[in-house]
C-alpha distance (Angstrom), angle and dihedral (degrees) to the residues before:
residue distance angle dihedral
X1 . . .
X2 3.83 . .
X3 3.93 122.8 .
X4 4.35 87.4 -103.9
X5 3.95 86.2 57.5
X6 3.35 92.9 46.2
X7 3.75 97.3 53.5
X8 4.07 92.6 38.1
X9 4.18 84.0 57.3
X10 3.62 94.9 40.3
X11 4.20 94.0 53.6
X12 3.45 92.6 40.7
X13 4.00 95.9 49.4
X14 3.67 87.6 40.9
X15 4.30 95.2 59.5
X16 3.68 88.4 37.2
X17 3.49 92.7 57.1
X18 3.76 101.4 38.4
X19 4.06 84.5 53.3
X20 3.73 91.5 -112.5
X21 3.67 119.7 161.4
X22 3.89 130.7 -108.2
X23 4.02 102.1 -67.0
X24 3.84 134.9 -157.1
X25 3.38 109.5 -114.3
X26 3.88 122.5 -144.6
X27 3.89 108.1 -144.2
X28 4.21 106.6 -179.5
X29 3.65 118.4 -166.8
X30 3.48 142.2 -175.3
X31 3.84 115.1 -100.0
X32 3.67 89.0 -175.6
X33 4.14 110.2 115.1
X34 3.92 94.3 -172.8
X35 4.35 147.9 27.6
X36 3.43 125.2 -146.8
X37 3.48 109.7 -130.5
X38 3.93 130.0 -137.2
X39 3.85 83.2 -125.4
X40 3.67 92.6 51.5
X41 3.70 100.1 -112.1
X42 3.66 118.1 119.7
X43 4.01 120.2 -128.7
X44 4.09 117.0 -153.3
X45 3.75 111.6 -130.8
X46 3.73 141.5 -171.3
X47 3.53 146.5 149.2
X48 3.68 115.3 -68.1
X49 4.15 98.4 -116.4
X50 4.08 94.0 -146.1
X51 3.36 98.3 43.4
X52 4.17 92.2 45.6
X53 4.22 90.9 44.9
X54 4.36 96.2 41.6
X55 3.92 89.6 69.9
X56 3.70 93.4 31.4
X57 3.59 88.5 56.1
X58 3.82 93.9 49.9
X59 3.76 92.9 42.8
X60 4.15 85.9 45.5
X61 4.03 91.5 48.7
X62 4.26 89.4 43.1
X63 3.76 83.1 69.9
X64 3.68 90.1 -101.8
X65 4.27 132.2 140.3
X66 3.39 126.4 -134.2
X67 3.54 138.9 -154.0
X68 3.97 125.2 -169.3
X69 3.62 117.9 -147.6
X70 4.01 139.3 -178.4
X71 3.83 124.9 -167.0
X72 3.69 94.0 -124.8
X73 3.50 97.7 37.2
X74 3.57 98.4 -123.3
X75 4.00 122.9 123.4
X76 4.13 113.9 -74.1
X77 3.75 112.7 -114.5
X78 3.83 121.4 -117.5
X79 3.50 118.9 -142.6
X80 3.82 102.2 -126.0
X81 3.49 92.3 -149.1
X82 3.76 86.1 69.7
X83 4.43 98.9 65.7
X84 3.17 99.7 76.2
X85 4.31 125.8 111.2
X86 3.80 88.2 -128.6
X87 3.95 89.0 73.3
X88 4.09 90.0 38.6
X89 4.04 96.5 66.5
């Protein structure tokens, strides 16, 4: 289970146990598509899709809301790499 999992599952034990209502959960991503390297090359990013929608889904199935957000506003990039089955078993 990765650290993002981990912290998902800890929150949403931790307001289910203390008796807490259904929150709305703030999840911030990058809506950068690229870094500039040192080198000068330039490396694509985006978020990881698994490893955004595995604590999503526990936060969604705790009873929980969620709300995606990017600093500039613009749509967060997916790493393409990440849609495939391979990373969905």
């Amino acid at each position: 289970m990765n650290l993002m999992t981990r912290l998902a599952a800890a929150l949403a034990l931790t307001l289910a146990a203390s008796g807490a209502h259904a929150a709305n959960v703030l999840v911030v991503l990058s809506d950068e598509n690229h870094l500039d390297l040192k080198d000068g090359k330039v490396l694509s990013t985006g978020f990881y899709l698994n490893e955004l929608m595995q604590p999503v889904k526990l936060l969604l199935d705790a009873g929980h809301e969620v709300t995606f957000a990017t600093p500039q506003g613009r749509a967060p990039p997916v790493d393409t790499s990440s849609v495939t089955p391979a990373n969905w078993r």
